[in-house]
C-alpha positions in Angstrom: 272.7 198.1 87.9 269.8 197.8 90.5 268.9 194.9 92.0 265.7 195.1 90.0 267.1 195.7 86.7 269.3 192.1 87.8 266.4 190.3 87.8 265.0 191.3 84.9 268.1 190.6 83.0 268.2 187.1 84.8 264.5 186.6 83.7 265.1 187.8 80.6 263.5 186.0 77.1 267.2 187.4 75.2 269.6 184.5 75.8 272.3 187.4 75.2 271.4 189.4 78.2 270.7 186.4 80.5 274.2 185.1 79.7 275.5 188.2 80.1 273.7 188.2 84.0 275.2 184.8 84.6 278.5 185.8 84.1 277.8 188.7 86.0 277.1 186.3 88.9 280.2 184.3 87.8 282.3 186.8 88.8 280.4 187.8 91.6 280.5 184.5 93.4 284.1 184.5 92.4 285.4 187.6 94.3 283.2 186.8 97.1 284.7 183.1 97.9 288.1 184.6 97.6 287.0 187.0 100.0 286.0 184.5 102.5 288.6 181.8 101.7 291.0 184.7 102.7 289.3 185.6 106.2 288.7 181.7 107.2 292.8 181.1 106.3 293.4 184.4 108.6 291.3 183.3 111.3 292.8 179.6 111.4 290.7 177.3 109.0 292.4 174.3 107.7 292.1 173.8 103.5 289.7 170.8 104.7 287.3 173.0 106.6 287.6 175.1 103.9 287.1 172.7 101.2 284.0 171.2 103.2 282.1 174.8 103.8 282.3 174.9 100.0 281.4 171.6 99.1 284.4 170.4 97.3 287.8 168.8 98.5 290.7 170.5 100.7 292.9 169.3 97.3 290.8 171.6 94.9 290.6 175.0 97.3 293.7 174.6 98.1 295.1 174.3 94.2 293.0 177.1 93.4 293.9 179.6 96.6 297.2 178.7 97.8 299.3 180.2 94.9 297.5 183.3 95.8 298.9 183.7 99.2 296.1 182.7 101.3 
């Protein structure tokens, strides 16, 4: 999908196809946090830091990243 044809769907008047574009974003947000929660832990960063970057608290990153090996 193009980066136009993603903002069509997102602006979309079908509620099917603009749900289907926020999932799509979803998951996209989703594989790129776990990307970057893995290269911060690599390079050092405490689950606080992490936890603040994101907004929410080192208890919740960490129970959502730790059991994956990061």
């Amino acid at each position: 999908m193009t980066s136009g044809e993603f903002v069509a769907s997102i602006q979309s008047a079908d509620p099917a196809v603009g749900l289907r574009a926020v999932g799509a974003l979803h998951r996209l947000a989703e594989r790129v946090e776990a990307i970057h929660v893995r290269l911060a832990r690599e390079q050092g960063w405490s689950w606080e830091q992490i936890g603040d970057a994101l907004g929410v608290s080192r208890q919740s990153v960490h129970a959502k990243y730790a059991r994956r090996g990061m």
